[in-house]
VMD Tcl script that draws the C-alpha trace (Angstrom):
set ca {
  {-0.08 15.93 24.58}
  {2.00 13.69 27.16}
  {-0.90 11.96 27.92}
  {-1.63 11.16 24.20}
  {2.25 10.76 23.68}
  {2.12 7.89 26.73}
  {-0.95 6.40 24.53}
  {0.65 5.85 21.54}
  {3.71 4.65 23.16}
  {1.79 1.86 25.00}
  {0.04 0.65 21.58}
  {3.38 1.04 20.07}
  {5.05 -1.52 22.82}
  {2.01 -3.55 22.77}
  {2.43 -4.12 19.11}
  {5.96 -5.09 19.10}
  {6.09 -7.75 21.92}
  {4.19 -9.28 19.18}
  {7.07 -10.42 17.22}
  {5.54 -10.92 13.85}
  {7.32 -9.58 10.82}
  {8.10 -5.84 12.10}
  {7.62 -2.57 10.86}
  {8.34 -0.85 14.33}
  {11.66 -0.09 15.98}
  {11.79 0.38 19.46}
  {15.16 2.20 18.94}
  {12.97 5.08 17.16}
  {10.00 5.37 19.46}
  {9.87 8.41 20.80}
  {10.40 10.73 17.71}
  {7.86 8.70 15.73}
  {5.55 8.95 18.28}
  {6.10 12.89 18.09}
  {5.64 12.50 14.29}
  {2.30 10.44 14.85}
  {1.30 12.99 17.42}
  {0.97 15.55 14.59}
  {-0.61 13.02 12.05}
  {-3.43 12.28 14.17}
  {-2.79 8.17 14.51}
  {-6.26 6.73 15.23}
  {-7.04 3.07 15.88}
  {-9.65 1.23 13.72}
  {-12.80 0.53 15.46}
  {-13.37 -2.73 13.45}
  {-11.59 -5.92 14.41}
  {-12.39 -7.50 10.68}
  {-9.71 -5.42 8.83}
  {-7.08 -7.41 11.09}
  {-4.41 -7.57 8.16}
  {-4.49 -4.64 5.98}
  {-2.73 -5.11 3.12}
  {-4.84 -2.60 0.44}
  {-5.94 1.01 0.80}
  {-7.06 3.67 -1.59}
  {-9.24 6.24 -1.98}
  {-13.06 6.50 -2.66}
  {-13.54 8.32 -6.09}
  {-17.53 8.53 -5.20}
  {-17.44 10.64 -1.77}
  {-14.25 12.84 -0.29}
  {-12.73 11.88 2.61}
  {-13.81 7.84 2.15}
  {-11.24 5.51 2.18}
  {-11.23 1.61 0.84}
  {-9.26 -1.09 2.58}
  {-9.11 -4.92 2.06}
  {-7.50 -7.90 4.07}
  {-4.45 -9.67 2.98}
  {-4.87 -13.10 1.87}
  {-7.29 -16.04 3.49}
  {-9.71 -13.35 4.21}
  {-13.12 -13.41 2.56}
  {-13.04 -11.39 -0.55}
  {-14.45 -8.24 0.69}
  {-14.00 -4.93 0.43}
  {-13.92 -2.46 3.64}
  {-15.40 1.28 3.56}
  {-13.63 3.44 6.06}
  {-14.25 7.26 7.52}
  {-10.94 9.24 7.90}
  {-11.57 8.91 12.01}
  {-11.41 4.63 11.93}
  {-14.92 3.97 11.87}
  {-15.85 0.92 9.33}
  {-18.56 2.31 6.98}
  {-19.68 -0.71 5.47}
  {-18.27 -3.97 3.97}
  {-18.88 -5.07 0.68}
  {-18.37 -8.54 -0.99}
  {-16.61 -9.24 -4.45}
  {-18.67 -11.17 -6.67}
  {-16.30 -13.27 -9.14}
  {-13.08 -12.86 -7.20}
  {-10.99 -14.60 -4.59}
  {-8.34 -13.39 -2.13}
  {-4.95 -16.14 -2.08}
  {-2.95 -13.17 -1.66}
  {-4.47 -9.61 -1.73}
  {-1.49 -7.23 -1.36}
  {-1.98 -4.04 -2.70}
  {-5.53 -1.28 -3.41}
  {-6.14 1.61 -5.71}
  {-8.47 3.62 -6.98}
  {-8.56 5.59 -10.29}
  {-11.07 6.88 -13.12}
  {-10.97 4.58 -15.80}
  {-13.06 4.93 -18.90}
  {-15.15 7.65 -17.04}
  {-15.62 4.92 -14.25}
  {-14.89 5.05 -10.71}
  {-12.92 2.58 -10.43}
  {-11.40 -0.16 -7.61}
  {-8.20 -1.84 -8.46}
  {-7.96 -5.31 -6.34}
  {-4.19 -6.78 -6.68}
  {-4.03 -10.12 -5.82}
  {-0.08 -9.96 -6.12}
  {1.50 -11.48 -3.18}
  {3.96 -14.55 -4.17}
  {5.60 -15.05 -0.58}
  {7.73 -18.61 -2.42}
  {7.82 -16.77 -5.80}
  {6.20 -19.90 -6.92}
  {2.85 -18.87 -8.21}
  {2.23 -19.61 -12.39}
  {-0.27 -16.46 -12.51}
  {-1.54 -13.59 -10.52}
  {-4.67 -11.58 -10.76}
  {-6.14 -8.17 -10.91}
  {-9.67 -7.27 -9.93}
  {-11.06 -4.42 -11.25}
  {-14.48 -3.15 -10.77}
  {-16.99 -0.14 -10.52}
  {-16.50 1.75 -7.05}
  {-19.68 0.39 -4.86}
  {-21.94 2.53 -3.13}
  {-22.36 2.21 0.40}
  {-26.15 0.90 0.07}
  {-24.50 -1.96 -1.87}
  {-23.87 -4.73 0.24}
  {-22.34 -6.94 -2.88}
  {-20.15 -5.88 -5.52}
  {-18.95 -7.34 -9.11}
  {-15.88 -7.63 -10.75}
  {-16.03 -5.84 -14.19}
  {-12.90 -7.64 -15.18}
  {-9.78 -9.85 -14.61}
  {-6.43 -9.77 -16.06}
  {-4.46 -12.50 -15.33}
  {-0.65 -11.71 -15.38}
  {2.41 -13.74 -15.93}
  {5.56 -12.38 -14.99}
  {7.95 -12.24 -17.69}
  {10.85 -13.31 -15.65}
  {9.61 -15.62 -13.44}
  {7.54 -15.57 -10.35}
  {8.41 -13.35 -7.54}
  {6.51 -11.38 -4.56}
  {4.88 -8.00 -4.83}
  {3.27 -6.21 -2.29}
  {2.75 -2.79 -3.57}
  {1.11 -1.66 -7.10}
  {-0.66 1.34 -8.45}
  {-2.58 2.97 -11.87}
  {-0.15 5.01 -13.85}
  {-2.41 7.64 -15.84}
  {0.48 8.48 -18.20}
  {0.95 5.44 -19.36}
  {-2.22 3.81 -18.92}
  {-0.66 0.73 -17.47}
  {-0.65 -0.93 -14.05}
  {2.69 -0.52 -12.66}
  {3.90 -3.67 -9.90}
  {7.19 -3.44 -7.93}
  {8.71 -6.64 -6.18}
  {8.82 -6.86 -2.57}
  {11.88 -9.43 -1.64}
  {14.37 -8.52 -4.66}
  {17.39 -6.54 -4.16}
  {17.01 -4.01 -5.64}
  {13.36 -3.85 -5.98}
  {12.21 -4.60 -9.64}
  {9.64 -2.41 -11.54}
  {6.89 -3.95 -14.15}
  {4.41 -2.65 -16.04}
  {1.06 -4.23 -16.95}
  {-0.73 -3.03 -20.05}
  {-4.70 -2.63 -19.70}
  {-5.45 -3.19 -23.16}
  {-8.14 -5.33 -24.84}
  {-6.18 -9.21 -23.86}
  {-7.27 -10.47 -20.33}
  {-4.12 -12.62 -20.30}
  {-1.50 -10.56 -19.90}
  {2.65 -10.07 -19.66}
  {3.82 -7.96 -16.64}
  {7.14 -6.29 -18.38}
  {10.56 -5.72 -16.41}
  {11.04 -1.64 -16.79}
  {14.35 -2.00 -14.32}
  {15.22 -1.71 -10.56}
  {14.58 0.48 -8.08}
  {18.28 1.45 -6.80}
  {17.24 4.72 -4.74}
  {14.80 3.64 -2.28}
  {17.23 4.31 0.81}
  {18.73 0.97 2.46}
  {18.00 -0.50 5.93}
  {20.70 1.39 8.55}
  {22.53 -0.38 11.50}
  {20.62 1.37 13.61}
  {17.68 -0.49 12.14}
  {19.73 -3.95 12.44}
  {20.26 -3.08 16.08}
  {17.13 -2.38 17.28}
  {15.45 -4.95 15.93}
  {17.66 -7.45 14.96}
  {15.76 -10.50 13.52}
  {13.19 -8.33 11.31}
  {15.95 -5.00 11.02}
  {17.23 -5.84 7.87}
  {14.11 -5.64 6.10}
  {12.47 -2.39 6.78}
  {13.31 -1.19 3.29}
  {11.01 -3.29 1.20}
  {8.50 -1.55 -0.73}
  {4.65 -2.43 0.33}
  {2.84 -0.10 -0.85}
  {2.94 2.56 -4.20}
  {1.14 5.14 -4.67}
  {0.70 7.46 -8.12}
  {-1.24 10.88 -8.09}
  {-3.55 11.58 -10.58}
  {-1.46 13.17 -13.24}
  {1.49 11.24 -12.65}
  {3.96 13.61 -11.65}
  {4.34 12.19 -8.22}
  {5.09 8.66 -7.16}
  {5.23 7.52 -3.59}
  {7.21 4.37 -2.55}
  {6.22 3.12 0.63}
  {8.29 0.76 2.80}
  {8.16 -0.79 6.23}
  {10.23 2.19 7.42}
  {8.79 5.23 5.57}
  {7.32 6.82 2.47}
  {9.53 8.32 -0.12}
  {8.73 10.63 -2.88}
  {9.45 10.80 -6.43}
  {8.98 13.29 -8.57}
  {8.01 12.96 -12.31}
  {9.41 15.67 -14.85}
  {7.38 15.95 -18.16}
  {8.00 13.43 -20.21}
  {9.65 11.20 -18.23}
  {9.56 7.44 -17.83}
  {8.55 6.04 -14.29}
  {11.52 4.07 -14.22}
  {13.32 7.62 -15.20}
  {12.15 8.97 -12.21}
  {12.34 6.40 -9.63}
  {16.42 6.59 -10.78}
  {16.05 10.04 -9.07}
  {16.54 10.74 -5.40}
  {13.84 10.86 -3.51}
  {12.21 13.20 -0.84}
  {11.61 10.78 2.68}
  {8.37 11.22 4.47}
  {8.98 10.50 7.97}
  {5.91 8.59 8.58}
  {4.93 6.14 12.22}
  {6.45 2.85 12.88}
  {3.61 0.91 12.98}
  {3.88 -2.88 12.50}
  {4.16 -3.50 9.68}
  {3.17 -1.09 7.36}
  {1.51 -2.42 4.33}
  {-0.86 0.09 2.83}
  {-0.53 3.56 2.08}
  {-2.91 6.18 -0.21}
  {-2.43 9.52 -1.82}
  {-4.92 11.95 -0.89}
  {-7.08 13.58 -4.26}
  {-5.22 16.75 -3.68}
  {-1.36 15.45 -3.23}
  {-1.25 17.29 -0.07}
  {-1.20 14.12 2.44}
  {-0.25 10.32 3.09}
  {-2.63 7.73 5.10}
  {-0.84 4.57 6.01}
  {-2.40 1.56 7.77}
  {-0.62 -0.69 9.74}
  {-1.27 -4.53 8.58}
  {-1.77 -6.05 12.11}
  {-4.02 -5.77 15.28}
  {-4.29 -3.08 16.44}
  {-4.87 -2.11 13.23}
  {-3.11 1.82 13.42}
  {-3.65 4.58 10.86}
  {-2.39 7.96 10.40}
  {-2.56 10.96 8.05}
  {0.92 12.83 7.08}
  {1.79 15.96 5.53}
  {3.85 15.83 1.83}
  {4.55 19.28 1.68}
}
mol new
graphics top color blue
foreach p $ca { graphics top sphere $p radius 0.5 }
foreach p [lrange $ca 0 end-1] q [lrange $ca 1 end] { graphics top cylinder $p $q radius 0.2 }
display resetview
């Protein structure tokens, strides 16, 4: 365990004396590293997935995971074991990557289904953004399609979003903005029009707030360690994860209830690693665990308990 522990903390150091935009806190080390410890961090063996930004999971084959690149990268699609080994990578036909920020997976129409958000708006100046959607691909296929495009306007104006999931109660696509204070919360309708309105359902006031601590101990990049970039909605929609640069948080969903209802609510904090710069995060089939990928080399993931 102490050797492991010494392991991690040398990645962990390694990582930071990086000084890109930072998801890890030197202040915090050594109890995430205890938390990682019991997640089972592993390093991915592939150097292509060198900015995560996307992950979900496979709807074809347990324990599969899909990953993609943030944007300038190729638009591919990366098949990953549990354990960091790269399965296979798979090219979208009829798709391009200026700013892939967010992955999910879903059922849709009977269809496995990949959901490719191409979301990212770092200026807040972009007309329209996109969403990919298309059939899962096996592993055998070394090309993929997409099955369809909706192209989304924001109703209020441009703005960033990193993290966005499939809500199955309300059969929409649900965005939340990365850089506003408080977050802000859209829905996108997957109905028959490929040209679509993303519309404001409110702020996200509960997501907890960067500490002093986190100012202290890294004070150029501290302040930001609450923005949401990742989200994550189970299969019945009763529980919503929020993922920041920090840690997860989780929302519960009462019968009945609107998402924005519930993300009013308090929510339970997963302590999850301080990688840098955590940008992708999935639900596991059953609800029982987290995987979160860290967006830069080396590329760090890790498997957490929600109950």
């Amino acid at each position: 365990m102490q050797m492991r522990r010494q392991h991690l903390l040398a990645i962990y150091l390694t990582s930071c004396s990086w000084g890109a935009l930072s998801g890890c806190t030197l202040g915090q080390a050594p109890s995430d590293i205890a938390a990682a410890d019991s997640a089972g961090v592993t390093s991915l063996t592939s150097k292509q997935l060198n900015e995560a930004s996307g992950l979900a999971i496979s709807r074809r084959v347990a324990g599969r995971l899909w990953a993609v690149n943030d944007g300038g990268d190729r638009p591919r699609l990366f098949a990953l074991s549990h354990d960091g080994q790269l399965q296979a990578t798979v090219m979208l036909d009829g798709a391009q990557n200026i700013d892939w920020e967010a992955l999910d997976s879903a059922v849709i129409d009977g269809r496995p289904t990949l959901l490719v958000a191409d979301i990212g708006d770092n200026a807040a100046q972009r007309e329209h953004l996109q969403l990919y959607l298309l059939d899962e691909p096996k592993l055998d296929e070394h090309r993929a399609s997409v099955r369809r495009t909706l192209t989304i306007t924001v109703a209020d104006g441009a703005r960033d979003f990193e993290a966005a999931a499939w809500d199955p109660i309300s059969e929409s696509i649900l965005l939340l903005s990365k850089r506003d204070a408080p977050p802000r919360l859209y829905s996108v309708p997957l109905n028959d029009a490929d040209a679509v309105t993303a519309k404001f359902l409110g702020t996200v006031t509960t997501i907890p707030p960067d500490t002093a601590a986190d100012r202290a101990a890294d004070p150029k990049w501290g302040h930001l360690r609450d923005q949401p970039t990742a989200l994550s909605i189970a299969d019945d929609g009763r529980l919503i994860v929020v993922t920041t640069y920090k840690d997860s948080h989780a929302y519960s969903r009462k019968p009945g209830q609107t998402i924005a209802t519930a993300l009013a609510e308090a929510p339970r904090t997963i302590d999850t690693p301080q990688f840098l710069q955590t940008e992708a995060a999935a639900l596991s089939a059953d609800n029982r665990t987290l995987t979160v990928l860290s967006e830069r080399l080396p590329a760090l993931m890790a498997t957490v308990p929600l109950r």
